[in-house]
C-alpha positions in Angstrom: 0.3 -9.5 21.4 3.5 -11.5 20.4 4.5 -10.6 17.0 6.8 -13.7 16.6 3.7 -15.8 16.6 2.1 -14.1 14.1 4.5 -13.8 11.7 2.0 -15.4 8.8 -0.3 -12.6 9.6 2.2 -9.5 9.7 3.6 -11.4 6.0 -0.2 -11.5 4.7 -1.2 -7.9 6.2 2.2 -6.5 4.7 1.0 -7.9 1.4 -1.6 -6.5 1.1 -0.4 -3.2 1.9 1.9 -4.2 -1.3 -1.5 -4.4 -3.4 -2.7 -1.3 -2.3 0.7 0.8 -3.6 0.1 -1.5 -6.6 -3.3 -0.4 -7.4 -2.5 3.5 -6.4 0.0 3.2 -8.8 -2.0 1.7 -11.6 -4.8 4.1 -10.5 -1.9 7.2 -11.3 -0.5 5.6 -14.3 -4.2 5.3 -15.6 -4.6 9.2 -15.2 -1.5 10.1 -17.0 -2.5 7.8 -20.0 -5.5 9.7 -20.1 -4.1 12.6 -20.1 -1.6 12.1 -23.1 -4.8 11.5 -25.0 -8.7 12.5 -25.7 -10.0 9.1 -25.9 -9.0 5.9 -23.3 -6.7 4.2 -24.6 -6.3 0.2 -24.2 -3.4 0.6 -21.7 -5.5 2.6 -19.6 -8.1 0.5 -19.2 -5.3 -1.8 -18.4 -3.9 0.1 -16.0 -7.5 0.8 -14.2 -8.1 -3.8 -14.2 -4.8 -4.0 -12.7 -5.6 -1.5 -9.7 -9.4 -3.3 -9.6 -7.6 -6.7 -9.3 -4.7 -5.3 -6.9 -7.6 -3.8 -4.9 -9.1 -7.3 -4.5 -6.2 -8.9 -3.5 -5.6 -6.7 -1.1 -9.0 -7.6 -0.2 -8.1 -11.2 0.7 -5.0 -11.1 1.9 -6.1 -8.7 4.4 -9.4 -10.8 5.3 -6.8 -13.4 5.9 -4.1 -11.6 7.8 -7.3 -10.6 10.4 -7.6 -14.3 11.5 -4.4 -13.9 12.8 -3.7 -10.1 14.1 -5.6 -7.9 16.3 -8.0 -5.3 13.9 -6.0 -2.4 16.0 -3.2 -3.7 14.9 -3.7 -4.5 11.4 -5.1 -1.6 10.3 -2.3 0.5 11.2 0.8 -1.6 10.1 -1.3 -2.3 6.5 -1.9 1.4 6.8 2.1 2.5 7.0 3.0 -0.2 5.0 0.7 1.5 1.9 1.6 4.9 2.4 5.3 4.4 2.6 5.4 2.1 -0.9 3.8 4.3 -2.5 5.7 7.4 -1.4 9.0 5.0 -2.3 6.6 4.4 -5.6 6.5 8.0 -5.7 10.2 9.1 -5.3 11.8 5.8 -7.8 8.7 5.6 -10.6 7.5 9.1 -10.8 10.3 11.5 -9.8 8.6 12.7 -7.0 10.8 14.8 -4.5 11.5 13.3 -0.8 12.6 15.2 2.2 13.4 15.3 5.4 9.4 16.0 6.4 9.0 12.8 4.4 11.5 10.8 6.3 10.4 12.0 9.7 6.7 11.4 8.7 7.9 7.5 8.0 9.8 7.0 11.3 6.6 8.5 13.1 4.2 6.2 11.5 6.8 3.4 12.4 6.9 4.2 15.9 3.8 4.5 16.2 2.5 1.1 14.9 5.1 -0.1 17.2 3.7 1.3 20.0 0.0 -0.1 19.3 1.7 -3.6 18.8 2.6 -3.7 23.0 
């Protein structure tokens, strides 16, 4: 596969890994507003239609970035892209601790949506 003529779709398929850590965080915001109260609250029903409409763009701009990569591609790069946003989500938004584990776990995924793009 060349990458550098698919540029539009790694762009679209990076996007909507964005969505994804957008929703997840929505999705954790939503569960610590309920949990600083008994009865849901406005902003968390705010929070939980901003991770349904994050989900759905995803949605698309994954459909879209499809027309343009290989599924076995994709699927992996959207994949890392998700799970390293929201573990940078994570560390910058919620104080959650990184290590070196975390760091390695990255450059693994990395290398190996690399690989699977040869």
């Amino acid at each position: 596969m060349n990458l550098a003529l698919n540029w539009l779709g790694l762009v679209l398929c990076f996007l909507a890994g964005v969505a994804s850590a957008v929703a997840t965080y929505c999705l954790r915001m939503s569960h610590l507003q309920a949990a600083l109260s008994d009865n849901p609250s406005l902003t968390r029903l705010m929070y939980l239609g901003a991770a349904v409409a994050s989900y759905g763009i995803g949605f698309v701009l994954y459909a879209l970035a499809l027309r343009r990569l290989p599924i076995s591609f994709a699927y992996p790069f959207m994949t890392a892209c998700t799970i390293i946003l929201v573990a940078l989500v994570g560390v910058f938004f919620l104080q959650e601790p990184i290590g070196i584990l975390k760091l390695c776990g990255f450059a693994l995924m990395l290398s190996g949506v690399f690989l699977l793009a040869l």
